[in-house]
C-alpha positions in Angstrom: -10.7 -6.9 21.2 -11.8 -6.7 25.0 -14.0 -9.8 25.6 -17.0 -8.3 26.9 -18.9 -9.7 30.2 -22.0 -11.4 30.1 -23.9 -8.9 32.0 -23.2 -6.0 29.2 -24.1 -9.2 26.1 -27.0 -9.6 27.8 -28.3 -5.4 28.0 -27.0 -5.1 24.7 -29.1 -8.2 22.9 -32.2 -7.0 24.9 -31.7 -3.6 23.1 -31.1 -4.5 19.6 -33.2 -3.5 17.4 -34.4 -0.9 19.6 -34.5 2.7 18.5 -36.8 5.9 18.1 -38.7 4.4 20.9 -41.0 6.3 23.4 -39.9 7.7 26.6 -41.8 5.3 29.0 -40.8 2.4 26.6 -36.7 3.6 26.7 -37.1 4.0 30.9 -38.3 0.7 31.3 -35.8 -0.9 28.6 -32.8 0.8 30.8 -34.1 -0.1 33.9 -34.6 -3.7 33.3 -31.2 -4.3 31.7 -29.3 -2.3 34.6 -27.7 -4.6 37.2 -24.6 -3.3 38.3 -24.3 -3.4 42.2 -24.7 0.3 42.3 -27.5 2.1 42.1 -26.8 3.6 38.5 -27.3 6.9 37.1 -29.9 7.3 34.6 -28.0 9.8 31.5 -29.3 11.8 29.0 -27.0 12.8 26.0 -29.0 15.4 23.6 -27.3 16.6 20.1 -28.1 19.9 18.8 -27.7 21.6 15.6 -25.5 24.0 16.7 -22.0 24.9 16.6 -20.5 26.4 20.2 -17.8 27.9 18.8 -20.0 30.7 17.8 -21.6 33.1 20.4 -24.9 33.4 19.2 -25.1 29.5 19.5 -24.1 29.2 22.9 -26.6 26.9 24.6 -26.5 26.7 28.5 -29.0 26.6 30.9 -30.0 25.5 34.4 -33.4 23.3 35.5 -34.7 22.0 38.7 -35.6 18.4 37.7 -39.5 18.1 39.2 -37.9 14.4 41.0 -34.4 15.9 42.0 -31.0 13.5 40.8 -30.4 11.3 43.3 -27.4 12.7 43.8 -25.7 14.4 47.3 -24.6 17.8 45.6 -21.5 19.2 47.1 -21.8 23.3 47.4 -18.8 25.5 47.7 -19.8 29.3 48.0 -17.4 32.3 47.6 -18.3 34.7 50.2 -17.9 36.8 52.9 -19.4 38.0 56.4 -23.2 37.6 56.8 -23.5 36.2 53.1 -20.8 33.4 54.4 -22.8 33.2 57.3 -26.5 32.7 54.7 -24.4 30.1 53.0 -23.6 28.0 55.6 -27.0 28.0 57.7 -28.5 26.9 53.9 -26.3 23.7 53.8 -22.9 25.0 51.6 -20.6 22.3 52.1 -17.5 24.7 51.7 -17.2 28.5 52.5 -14.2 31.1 51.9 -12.7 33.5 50.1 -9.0 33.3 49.7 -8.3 30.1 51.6 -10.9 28.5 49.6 -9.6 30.0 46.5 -5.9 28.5 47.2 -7.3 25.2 48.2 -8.9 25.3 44.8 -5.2 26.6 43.3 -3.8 23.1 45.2 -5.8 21.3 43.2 -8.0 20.4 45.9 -11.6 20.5 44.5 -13.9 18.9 46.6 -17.4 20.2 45.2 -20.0 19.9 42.4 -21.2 23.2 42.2 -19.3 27.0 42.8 -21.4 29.5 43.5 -20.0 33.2 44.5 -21.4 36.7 45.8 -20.7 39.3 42.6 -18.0 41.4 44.7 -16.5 38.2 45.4 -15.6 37.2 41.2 -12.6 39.7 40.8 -10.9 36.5 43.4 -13.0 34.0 41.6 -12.1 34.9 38.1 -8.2 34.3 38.2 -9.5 30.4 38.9 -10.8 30.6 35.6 -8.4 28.4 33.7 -9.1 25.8 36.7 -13.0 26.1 37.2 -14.2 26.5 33.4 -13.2 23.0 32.1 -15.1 21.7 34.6 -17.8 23.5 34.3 -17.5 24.9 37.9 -16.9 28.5 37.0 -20.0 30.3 38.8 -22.5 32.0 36.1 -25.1 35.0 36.2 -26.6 33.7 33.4 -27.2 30.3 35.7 -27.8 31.8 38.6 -24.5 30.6 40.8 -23.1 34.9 41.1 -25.9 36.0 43.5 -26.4 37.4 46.0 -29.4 35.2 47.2 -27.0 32.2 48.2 -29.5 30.7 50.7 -31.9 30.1 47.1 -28.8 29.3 44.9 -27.5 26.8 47.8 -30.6 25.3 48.1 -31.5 25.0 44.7 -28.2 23.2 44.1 -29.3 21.0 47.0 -32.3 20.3 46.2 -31.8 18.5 41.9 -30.7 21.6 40.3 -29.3 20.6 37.0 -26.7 22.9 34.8 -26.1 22.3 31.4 -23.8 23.5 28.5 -23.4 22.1 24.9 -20.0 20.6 24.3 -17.7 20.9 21.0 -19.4 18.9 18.9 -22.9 20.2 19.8 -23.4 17.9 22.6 -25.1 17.9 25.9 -25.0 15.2 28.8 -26.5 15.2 31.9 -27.7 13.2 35.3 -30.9 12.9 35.5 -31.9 10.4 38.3 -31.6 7.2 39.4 -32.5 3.9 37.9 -34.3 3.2 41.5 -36.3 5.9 41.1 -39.9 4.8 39.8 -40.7 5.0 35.7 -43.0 7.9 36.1 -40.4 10.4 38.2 -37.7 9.5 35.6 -39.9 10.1 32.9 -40.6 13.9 34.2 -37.3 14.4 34.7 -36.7 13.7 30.9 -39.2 15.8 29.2 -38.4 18.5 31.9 -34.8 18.4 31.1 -35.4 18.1 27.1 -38.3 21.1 28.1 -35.6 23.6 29.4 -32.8 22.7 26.7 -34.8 23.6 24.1 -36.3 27.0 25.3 -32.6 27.4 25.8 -32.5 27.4 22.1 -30.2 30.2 21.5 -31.1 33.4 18.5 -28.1 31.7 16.0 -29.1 28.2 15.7 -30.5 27.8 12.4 -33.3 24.6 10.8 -33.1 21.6 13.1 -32.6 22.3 16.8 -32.9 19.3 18.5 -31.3 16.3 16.1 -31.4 13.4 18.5 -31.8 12.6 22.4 -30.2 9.3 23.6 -30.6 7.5 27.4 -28.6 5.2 29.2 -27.3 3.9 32.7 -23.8 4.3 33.6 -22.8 1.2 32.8 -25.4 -0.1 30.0 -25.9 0.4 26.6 -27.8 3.7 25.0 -31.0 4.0 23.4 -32.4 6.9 21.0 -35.6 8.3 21.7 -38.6 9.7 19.8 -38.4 13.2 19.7 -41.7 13.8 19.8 -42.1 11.7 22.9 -39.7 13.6 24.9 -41.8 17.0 24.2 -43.3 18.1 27.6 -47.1 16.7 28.1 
């Protein structure tokens, strides 16, 4: 068994016994056990009563977190003439058509989010096998194949948050930064848990949302009430 550091025995005695706790109560658990030298990530992991392998229980969404992530999103945009043009002037880190598509064939992928002009997804779609595992492939139904890229760009910019449920019925997700203050992590929570469940798709059937767990990248999780995370 790996002998495990004295930083994560410490996180993980302060959180025994914790569970089912509120959200303000969870934020401040995680943020006083988190002391790697990094400013960590603050993750949300929410199971559903659903099973994706089913259409009609599809969940997937998008939300613009009210604090933003913390994070510097990288924006590649599939496009050409004056909509390349709209996509640079908004802040798209990468812009092309071909060449970008066989720099992405290279397996050179240097972006977080793919967003693409409609007439540009006959190219985009034969990157399908390379984009959709990493849940890159641009969407309508998220809003990345438009033909506003200025607004998609700088949505993506600005704390945009996808989401999709995994296999098992999972879905994890970024949601800020441990530096950020307990009351702008807190909104970004019930905003998130807010959006996935009006994302609740027309197959799932009795419970929806079956538990919602935080953590820091490198500590320990927590479960939360449910009722707690519901928007205020």
């Amino acid at each position: 068994m790996a002998k495990i550091g004295k930083r994560t025995a410490t996180a993980q005695k302060a959180f025994e016994g914790k569970s089912l706790i509120t959200v303000e109560d969870a934020v401040a658990l995680i943020k006083g056990a988190a002391s790697a030298k990094f400013d960590e990530t603050l993750e949300i992991a929410m199971n559903l009563g659903v099973d994706p392998r089913h259409a009609d229980q599809m969940v997937r969404g998008v939300v613009a977190l009210p604090n933003g992530t913390g994070k510097t999103v990288r924006v590649a945009v599939f496009a050409r003439g004056a909509k390349a043009d709209e996509a640079k002037a908004a802040g798209a880190d990468i812009v092309g058509a071909e060449d970008l598509m066989e720099t992405i064939q290279s397996g050179k992928i240097e972006f977080d989010r793919c967003i693409a002009t409609p007439d540009m997804m006959p190219l985009v779609g034969r990157l399908g096998k390379i984009l959709g595992p990493r849940n890159l492939m641009p969407n309508p139904k998220v809003g990345t194949v438009t033909m506003d890229v200025k607004t998609a760009v700088e949505a993506a910019k600005g704390g945009e948050v996808q989401f999709k449920v995994e296999k098992a019925g999972v879905i994890h997700a970024g949601i800020g930064k441990v530096s950020f203050s307990d009351e702008k992590l807190a909104e970004n929570i019930r905003a998130f848990v807010e959006a996935v469940t009006r994302a609740r798709p027309t197959g799932a059937k009795g419970s929806y949302l079956k538990k919602i767990s935080l953590a820091s990248t490198m500590g320990p999780g927590v479960a939360l009430d449910l009722a707690s995370a519901a928007a205020k």
